[in-house]
NUKOLFI-62022 format. One record per residue (C-alpha): residue in three letters; z, y, x. Coordinates in steps of 0.5 Angstrom, whole numbers, plus 500, padded with zeros to 3 digits. Layout:
<pts>
ALAZYX/...
</pts>
This chain:
<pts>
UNK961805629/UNK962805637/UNK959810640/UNK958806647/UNK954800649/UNK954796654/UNK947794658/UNK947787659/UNK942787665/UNK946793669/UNK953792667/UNK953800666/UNK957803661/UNK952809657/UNK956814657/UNK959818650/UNK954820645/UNK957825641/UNK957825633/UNK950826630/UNK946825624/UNK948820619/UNK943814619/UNK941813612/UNK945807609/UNK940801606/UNK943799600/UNK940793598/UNK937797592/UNK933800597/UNK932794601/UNK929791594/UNK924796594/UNK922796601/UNK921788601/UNK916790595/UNK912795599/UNK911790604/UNK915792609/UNK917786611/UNK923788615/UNK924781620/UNK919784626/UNK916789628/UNK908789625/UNK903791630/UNK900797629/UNK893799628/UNK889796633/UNK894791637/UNK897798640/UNK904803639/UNK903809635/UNK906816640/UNK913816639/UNK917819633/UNK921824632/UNK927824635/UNK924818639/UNK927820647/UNK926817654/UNK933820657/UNK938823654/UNK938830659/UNK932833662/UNK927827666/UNK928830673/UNK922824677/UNK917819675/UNK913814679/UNK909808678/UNK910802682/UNK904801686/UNK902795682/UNK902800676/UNK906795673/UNK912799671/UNK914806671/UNK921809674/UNK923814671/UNK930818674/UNK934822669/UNK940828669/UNK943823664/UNK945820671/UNK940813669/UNK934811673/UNK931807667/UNK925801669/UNK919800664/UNK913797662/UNK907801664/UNK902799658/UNK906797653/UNK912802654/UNK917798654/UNK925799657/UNK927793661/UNK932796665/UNK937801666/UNK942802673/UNK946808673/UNK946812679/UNK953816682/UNK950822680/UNK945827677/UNK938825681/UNK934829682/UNK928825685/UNK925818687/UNK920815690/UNK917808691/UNK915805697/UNK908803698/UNK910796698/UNK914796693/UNK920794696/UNK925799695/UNK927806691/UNK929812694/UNK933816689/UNK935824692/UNK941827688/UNK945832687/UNK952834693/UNK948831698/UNK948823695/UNK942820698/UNK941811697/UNK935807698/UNK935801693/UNK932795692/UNK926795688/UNK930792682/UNK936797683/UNK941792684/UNK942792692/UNK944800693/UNK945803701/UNK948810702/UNK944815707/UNK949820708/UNK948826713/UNK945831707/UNK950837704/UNK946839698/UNK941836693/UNK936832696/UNK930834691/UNK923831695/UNK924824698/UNK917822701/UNK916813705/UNK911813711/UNK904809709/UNK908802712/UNK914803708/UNK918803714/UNK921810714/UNK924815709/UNK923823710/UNK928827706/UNK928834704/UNK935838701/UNK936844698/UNK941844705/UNK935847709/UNK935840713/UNK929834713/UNK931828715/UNK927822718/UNK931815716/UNK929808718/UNK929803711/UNK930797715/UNK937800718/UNK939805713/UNK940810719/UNK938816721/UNK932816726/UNK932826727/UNK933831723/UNK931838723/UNK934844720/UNK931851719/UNK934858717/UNK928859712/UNK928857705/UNK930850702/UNK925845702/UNK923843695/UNK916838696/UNK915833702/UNK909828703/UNK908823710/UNK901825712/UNK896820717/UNK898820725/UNK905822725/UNK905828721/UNK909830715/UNK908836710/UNK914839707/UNK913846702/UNK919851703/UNK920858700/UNK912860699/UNK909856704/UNK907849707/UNK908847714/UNK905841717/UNK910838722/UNK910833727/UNK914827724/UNK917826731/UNK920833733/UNK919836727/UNK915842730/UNK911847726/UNK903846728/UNK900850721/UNK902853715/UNK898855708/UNK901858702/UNK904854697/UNK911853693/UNK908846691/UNK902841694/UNK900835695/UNK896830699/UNK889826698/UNK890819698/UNK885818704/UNK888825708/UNK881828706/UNK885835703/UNK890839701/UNK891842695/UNK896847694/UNK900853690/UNK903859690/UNK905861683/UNK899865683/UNK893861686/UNK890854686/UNK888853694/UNK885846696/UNK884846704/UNK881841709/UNK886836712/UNK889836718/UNK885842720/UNK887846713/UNK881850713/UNK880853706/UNK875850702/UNK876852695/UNK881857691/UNK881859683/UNK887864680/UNK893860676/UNK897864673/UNK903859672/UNK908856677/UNK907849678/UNK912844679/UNK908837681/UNK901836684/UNK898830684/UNK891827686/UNK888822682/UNK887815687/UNK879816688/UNK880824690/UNK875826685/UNK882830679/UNK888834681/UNK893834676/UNK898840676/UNK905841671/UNK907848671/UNK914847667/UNK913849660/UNK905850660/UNK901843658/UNK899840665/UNK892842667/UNK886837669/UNK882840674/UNK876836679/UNK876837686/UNK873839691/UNK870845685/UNK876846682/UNK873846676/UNK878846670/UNK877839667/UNK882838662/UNK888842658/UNK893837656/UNK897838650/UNK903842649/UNK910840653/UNK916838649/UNK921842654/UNK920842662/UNK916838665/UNK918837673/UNK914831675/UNK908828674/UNK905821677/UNK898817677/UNK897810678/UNK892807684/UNK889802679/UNK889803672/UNK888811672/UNK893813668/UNK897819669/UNK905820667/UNK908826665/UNK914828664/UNK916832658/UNK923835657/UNK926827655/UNK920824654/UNK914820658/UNK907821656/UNK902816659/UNK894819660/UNK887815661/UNK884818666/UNK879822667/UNK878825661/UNK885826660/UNK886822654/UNK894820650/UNK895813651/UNK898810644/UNK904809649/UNK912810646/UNK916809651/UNK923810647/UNK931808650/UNK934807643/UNK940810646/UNK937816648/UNK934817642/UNK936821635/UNK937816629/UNK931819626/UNK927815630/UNK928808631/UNK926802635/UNK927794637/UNK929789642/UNK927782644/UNK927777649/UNK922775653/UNK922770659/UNK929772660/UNK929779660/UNK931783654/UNK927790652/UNK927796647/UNK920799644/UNK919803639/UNK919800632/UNK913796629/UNK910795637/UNK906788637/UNK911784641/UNK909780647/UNK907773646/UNK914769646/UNK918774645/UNK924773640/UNK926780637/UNK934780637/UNK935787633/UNK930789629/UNK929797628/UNK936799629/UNK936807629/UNK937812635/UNK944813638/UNK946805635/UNK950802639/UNK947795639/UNK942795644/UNK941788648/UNK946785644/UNK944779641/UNK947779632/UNK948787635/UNK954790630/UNK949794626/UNK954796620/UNK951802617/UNK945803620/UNK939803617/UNK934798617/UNK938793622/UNK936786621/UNK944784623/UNK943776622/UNK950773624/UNK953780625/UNK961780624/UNK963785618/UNK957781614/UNK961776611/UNK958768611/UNK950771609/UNK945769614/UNK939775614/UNK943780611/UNK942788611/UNK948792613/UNK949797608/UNK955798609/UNK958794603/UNK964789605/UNK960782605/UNK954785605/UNK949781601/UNK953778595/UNK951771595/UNK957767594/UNK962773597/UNK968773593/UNK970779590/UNK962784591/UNK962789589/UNK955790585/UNK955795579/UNK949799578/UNK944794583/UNK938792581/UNK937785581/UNK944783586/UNK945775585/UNK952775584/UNK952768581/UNK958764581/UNK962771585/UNK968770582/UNK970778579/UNK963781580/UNK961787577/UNK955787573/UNK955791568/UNK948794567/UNK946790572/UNK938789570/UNK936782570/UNK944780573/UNK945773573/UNK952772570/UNK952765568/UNK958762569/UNK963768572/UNK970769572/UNK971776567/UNK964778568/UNK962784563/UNK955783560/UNK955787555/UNK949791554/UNK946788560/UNK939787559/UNK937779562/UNK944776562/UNK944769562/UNK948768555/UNK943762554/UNK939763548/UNK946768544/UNK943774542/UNK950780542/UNK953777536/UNK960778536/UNK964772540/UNK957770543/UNK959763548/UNK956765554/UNK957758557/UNK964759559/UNK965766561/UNK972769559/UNK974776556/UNK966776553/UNK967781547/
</pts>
């Protein structure tokens, strides 16, 4: 079974998995049971009301740790950057993945334009690009050396502020794709930028937060901070230092309110209205607190690894955290978990399993058994993790559990039939189908087919069938006696 797949919407190959777990076979035994049971295993049944469960165990948004997220301004689609080298787009309410571009090396950031036009993506050697907003028209920005790990647009979205572990600031126009300033500073390297109201820019490095002017890059204050981030209406500032949560006035910085947080945050972000600050700390779980008090109002559930970016949206108020390889989406603000999935089934372990479908021309992946969306058509159906069918349509399954491989080329002539990793598949009219010990195998008319204690085996008319001792066998009334017709089967005892 190949190890690669090819995304058919960037035209990027993923790059090679290693060997891992096994996906349990199917046999048609056990398809038998499952069809019992109710499984119903030709589309995903919608779960309990109309929405996804959280994802399964070993169900992953990237291969490697998720390095950024952000939410279009529409709130329609989240964009997330990984250190698997891919940029992936998904939907922002149903977790969908309906897109996958490739980056030209390990990123580290992105940031979406308050227009939604464009896409910066900051990575690692200095590499810095300014996409369209669906990835596929890519402009290099060339002047930084080192990683550019903040990227931040003005609120026209015609200008781009980037920050590298360089000790430089650039300042770009988008328009042009060309460098408008930079400064250089002998201090620690930048690690958060943000563009602030009358042509100031805030950028953390070391332990501190200074407040420039986007013009001439000159230091008018500074806070204490590793991290901060700005209210949408430029009305406060907060910060952290690894030991306290401060949040001061804005542009004055006049300090209004500190607590004691004991953690290093790595994100912060404000709710649209003012009224939540939300901070990620890495391993600990994310924290909730009401501003301007302070005022803890809610711990989310435990990381599953690192947890390096957070966003919230502008319209829906939903807050996305990034966890280790995975994306968790929050109402707020009560800080609840959405019922929301999203799962690449490349990225994903064989132990979790998930869907693709068409809908107007766009080909997605969702965790199995999520409510398609009206017209959708399902091209293959609960593949497991690491299977290489991704947006292929009758994707070559063989082996994997549970795929719905209709038209698959190692299947034989069987339309519908599981691949459970027998040659022909599901037996009906295969020649030579090797069926001993499966109950209920139709292997009517197989020509050498192996029946032998076959439950309820349909051996009428075979070439050479054994169908001595089987309970059922058509022998057309005779009960076992020796030389029994069985309406023209040879070699009966």
């Amino acid at each position: 079974m190949s190890a690669r797949f090819q995304d058919r919407l960037s035209d990027f190959p993923l790059p090679a998995k290693t060997a891992g777990e096994r996906p349990r076979i199917l046999t048609r035994r056990g398809m038998v049971g499952l069809l019992a049971a109710g499984a119903a295993g030709l589309f995903p049944r919608a779960a309990r009301g109309g929405a996804c469960s959280t994802c399964s165990t070993g169900a992953f948004a990237h291969e490697i740790l998720l390095a950024s997220l952000s939410f279009s301004p529409d709130a329609q689609t989240l964009i997330t950057a990984g250190q698997d080298s891919f940029v992936k787009f998904w939907n922002a309410s149903s977790g969908a993945l309906f897109r996958t571009v490739g980056t030209v090396d390990v990123p580290y950031r992105l940031a979406v334009s308050p227009d939604g036009n464009w896409i910066a993506v900051g990575m690692a050697h200095g590499n810095l690009q300014l996409w369209s907003a669906d990835g596929k028209n890519q402009r290099a920005l060339t002047g930084h050396s080192d990683t550019v790990g903040a990227l931040a647009f003005t609120p026209n979205s015609q200008t781009l502020v980037s920050a590298s572990l360089d000790h430089t600031t650039k300042v770009w126009s988008v328009e042009s794709a060309t460098l408008f300033n930079s400064f250089t500073d002998s201090t620690d390297a930048m690690n958060t930028v943000a563009v602030a109201p009358q042509g100031r820019f805030l950028v953390s490095s070391g332990s501190q937060v200074y407040l420039r002017l986007l013009s001439t890059g000159q230091i008018l204050q500074t806070r204490a901070g590793t991290t901060f981030a700005i209210s949408a209406d430029g009305e406060w500032l907060a910060t952290h230092d690894g030991a306290q949560l401060y949040l001061a006035a804005f542009p004055s910085l006049d300090p209004i309110m500190s607590v004691a947080d004991q953690e290093t945050a790595t994100a912060m972000e404000f709710s649209a209205d003012g009224k939540l600050l939300a901070v990620s700390y890495g391993n600990p779980a994310t924290r909730l607190y009401s501003a301007p008090s302070l005022k803890l109002a809610a711990q989310l559930e435990a990381n599953e690894g690192l947890s390096l970016s957070l966003d919230m949206d502008s319209r829906v108020n939903n807050l996305a955290v990034a966890s280790g390889k995975s994306i968790r989406l929050y109402s707020l603000p009560a800080g609840n978990r959405e019922p929301v999935c999203f799962m690449d089934i490349a990225a994903s372990s064989p132990a979790a399993s998930g869907t693709q479908y068409t809908s107007m021309g766009v080909g997605y992946t969702a965790a199995c058994f999520c409510p398609l969306p009206s017209g959708a058509v399902c091209t293959c159906n609960c593949v497991p993790g690491n299977c290489p069918c991704v947006m292929d349509s009758g994707c070559d399954c063989v082996a994997d559990q549970s795929c719905s491989c209709v038209s698959d080329t190692g299947c034989g002539s069987d339309t519908g039939c599981y691949c459970d990793g027998d040659t022909g598949c599901g037996c009906v009219s295969d020649t030579g189908c090797s069926c001993v010990s499966d109950s209920g195998c139709g292997c009517v008319s197989d020509s050498g087919c192996y029946c032998v204690s076959d439950v309820g085996c349909g051996c009428v008319s075979d070439s050479g069938c054994g169908c001595v001792g089987d309970s059922g066998c058509g022998c057309d009334g005779d009960s076992g006696s020796s030389g029994c017709g069985c309406d023209g089967d040879a070699g009966r005892a």
